[in-house]
C-alpha positions as CSV (number, residue, x, y, z in Angstrom):
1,X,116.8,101.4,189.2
2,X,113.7,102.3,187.5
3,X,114.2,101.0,184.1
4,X,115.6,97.2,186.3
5,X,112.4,97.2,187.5
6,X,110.5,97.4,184.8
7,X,112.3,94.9,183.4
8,X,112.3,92.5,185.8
9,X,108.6,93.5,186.5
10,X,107.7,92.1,182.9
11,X,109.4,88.6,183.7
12,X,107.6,88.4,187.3
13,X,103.9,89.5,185.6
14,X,104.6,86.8,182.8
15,X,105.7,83.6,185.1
16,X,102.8,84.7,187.6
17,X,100.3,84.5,184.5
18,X,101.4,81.3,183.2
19,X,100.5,78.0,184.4
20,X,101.9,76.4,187.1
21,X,101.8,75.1,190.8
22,X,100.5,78.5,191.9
23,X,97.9,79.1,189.0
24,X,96.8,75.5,189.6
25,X,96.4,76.3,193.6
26,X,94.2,79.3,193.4
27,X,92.1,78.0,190.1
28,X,91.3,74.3,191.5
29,X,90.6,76.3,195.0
30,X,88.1,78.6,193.1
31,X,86.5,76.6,191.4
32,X,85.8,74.2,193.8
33,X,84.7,76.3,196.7
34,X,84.5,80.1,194.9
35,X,85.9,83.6,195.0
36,X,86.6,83.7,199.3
37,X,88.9,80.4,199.3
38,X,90.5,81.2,196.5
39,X,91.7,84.3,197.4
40,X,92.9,83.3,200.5
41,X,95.0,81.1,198.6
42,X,96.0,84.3,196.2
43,X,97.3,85.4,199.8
44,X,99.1,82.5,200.6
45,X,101.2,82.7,197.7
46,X,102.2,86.6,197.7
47,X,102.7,86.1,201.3
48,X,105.1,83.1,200.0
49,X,106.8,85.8,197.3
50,X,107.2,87.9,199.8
51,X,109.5,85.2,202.3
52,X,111.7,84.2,199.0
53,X,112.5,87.9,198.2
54,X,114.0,88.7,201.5
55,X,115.4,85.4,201.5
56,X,117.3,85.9,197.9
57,X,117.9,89.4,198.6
58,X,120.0,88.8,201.5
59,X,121.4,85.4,200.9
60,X,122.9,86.4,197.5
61,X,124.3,89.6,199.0
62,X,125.9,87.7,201.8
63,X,127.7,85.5,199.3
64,X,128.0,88.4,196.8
65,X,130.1,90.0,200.2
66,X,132.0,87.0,201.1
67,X,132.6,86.1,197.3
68,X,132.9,89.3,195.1
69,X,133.0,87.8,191.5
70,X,130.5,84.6,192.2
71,X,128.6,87.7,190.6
72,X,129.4,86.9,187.1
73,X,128.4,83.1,188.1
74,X,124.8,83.7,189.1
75,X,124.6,85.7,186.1
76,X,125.5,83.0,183.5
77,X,123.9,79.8,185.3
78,X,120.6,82.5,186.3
79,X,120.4,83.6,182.3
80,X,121.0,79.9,181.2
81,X,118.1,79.4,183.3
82,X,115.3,82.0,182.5
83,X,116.4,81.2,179.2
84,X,115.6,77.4,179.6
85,X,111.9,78.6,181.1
86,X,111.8,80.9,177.9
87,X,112.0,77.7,175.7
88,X,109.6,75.5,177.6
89,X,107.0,78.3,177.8
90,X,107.3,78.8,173.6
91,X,107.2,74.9,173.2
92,X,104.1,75.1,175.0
93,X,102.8,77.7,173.4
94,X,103.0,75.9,170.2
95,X,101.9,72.6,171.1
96,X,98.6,74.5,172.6
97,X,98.8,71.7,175.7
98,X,98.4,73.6,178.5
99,X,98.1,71.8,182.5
100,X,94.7,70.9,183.2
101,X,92.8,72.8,186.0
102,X,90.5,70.6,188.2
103,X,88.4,71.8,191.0
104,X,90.0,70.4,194.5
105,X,88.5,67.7,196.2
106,X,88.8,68.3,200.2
107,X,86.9,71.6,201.3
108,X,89.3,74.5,202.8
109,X,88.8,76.4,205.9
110,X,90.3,80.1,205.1
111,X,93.3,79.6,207.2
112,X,93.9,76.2,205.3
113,X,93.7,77.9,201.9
114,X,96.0,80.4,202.7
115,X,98.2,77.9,203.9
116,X,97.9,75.7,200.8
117,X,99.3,78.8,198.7
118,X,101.6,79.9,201.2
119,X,103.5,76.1,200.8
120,X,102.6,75.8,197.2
121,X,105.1,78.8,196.7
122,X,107.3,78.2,199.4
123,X,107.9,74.4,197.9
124,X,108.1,75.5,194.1
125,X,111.5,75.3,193.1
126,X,110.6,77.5,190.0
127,X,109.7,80.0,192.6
128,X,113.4,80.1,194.5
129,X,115.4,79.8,191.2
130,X,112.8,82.4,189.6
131,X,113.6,85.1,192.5
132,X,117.3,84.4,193.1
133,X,117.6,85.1,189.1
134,X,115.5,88.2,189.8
135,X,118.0,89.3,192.2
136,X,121.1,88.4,190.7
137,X,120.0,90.4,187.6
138,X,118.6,93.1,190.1
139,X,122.1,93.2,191.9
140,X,123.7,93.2,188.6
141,X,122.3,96.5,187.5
142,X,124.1,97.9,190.5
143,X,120.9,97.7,193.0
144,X,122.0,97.3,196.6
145,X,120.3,94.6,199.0
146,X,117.4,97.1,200.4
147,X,116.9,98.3,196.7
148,X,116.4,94.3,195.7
149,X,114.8,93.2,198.6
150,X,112.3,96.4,198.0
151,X,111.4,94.8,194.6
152,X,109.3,92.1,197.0
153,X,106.2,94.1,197.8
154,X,106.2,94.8,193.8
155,X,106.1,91.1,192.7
156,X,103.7,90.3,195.5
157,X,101.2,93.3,194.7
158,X,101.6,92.0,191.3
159,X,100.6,88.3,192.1
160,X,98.0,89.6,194.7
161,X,96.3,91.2,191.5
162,X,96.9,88.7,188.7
163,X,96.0,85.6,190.9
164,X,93.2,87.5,192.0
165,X,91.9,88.1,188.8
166,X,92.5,84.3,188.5
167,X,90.6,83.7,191.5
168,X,87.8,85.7,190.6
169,X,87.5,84.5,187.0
170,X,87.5,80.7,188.3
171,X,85.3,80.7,190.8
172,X,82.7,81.0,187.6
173,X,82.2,78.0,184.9
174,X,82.5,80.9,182.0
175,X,86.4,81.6,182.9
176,X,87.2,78.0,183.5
177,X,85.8,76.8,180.2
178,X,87.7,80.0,178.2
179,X,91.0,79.7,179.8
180,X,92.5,77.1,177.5
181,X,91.9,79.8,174.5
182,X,94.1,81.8,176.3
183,X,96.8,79.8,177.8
184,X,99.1,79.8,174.4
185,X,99.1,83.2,174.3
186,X,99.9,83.5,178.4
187,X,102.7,81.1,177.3
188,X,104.0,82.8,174.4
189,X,104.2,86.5,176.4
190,X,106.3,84.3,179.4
191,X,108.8,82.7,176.6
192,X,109.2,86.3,175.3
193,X,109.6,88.1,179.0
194,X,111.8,85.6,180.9
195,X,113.3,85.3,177.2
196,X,114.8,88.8,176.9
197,X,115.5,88.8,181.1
198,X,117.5,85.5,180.7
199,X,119.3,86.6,177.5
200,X,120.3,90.0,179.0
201,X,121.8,88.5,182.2
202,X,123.6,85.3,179.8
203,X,125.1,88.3,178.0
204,X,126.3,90.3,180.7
205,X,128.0,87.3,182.5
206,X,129.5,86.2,179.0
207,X,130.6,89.7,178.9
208,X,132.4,89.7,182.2
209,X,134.0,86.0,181.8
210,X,136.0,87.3,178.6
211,X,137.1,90.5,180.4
């Protein structure tokens, strides 16, 4: 179980780095009004992690019940898809164009910035497809639905932290002036991770197909 987390651990810390809908959320917040709003939004968003976990965890083991071998499925289509992330996170890597990160216009009261990042993830499709590939890989390694749905509290504690930092580095002009230097390499360490999650899980399902 250990070593399945890790793994998938890597993958979640990578896509939470990169940019995105979430990134974009909590730096235009921070920047715009400071740290306080923009970590409320950082709490939206793990709160957010934290409602698609339990969701995948369950869902898929409801049809992994009902339909034993859709297993092998999920795998393929769920590698063929980190796999696709992997490539557009290189491809952005090497073109050095990352999304641009504007402060937001309307001020937010704290409960409207959490909300913000709370629908921000909840309306990402990234998101969904990111977690129910987590948990098809998780269930894969022979994880049962507490064990996934566990894994939750880890990918939120680990957005909680890196969109924290986020929120804390934007809510000063230094960090939001430096972040573009560092976007290609944030790209570059997400192809990589979701590279080597979505290969392992397109292997395995290949695996089971010709068996």
């Amino acid at each position: 179980m250990l070593e399945a987390y890790l793994l998938t651990l890597a993958g979640v810390i990578a896509a939470q780095a990169s940019p995105g809908p979430n990134l974009i959320a909590v730096a235009s917040v921070s920047l715009a009004q400071g740290r306080r709003a923009g970590l409320f939004v950082v709490a939206g968003v793990s709160s957010g992690m934290l409602v698609w976990s339990l969701a995948t965890a369950y869902g898929l083991a409801t049809v992994l019940e009902w339909f034993p071998h859709s297993l092998t499925a999920m795998r393929v289509v769920g590698g063929g898809y980190l796999l696709w992330l992997a490539i557009k996170g290189v491809r952005a890597a090497i073109a050095g164009k990352p999304g641009s990160i504007r402060a937001a216009r309307q001020p937010l009261s704290n409960e409207r910035a959490w909300l913000r990042g709370f629908l921000v993830l909840l309306t990402n499709p990234k998101a969904v497809m990111m977690w129910a590939a987590v948990a098809t890989f998780l269930f894969g390694a022979g994880l049962s639905p507490a064990q996934v749905l566990a894994f939750g509290p880890v990918g939120a504690l680990s957005g909680l932290i890196i969109y924290g930092g986020y929120a804390l580095l934007f809510s000063t002009g230094l960090a939001a002036r430096s972040y573009s230097r560092f976007a290609r390499w944030i790209e570059a360490a997400f192809g990589a991770a979701f590279g080597a999650l979505g290969g392992r899980l397109l292997v395995d399902g290949i695996r089971e197909m010709r068996s």
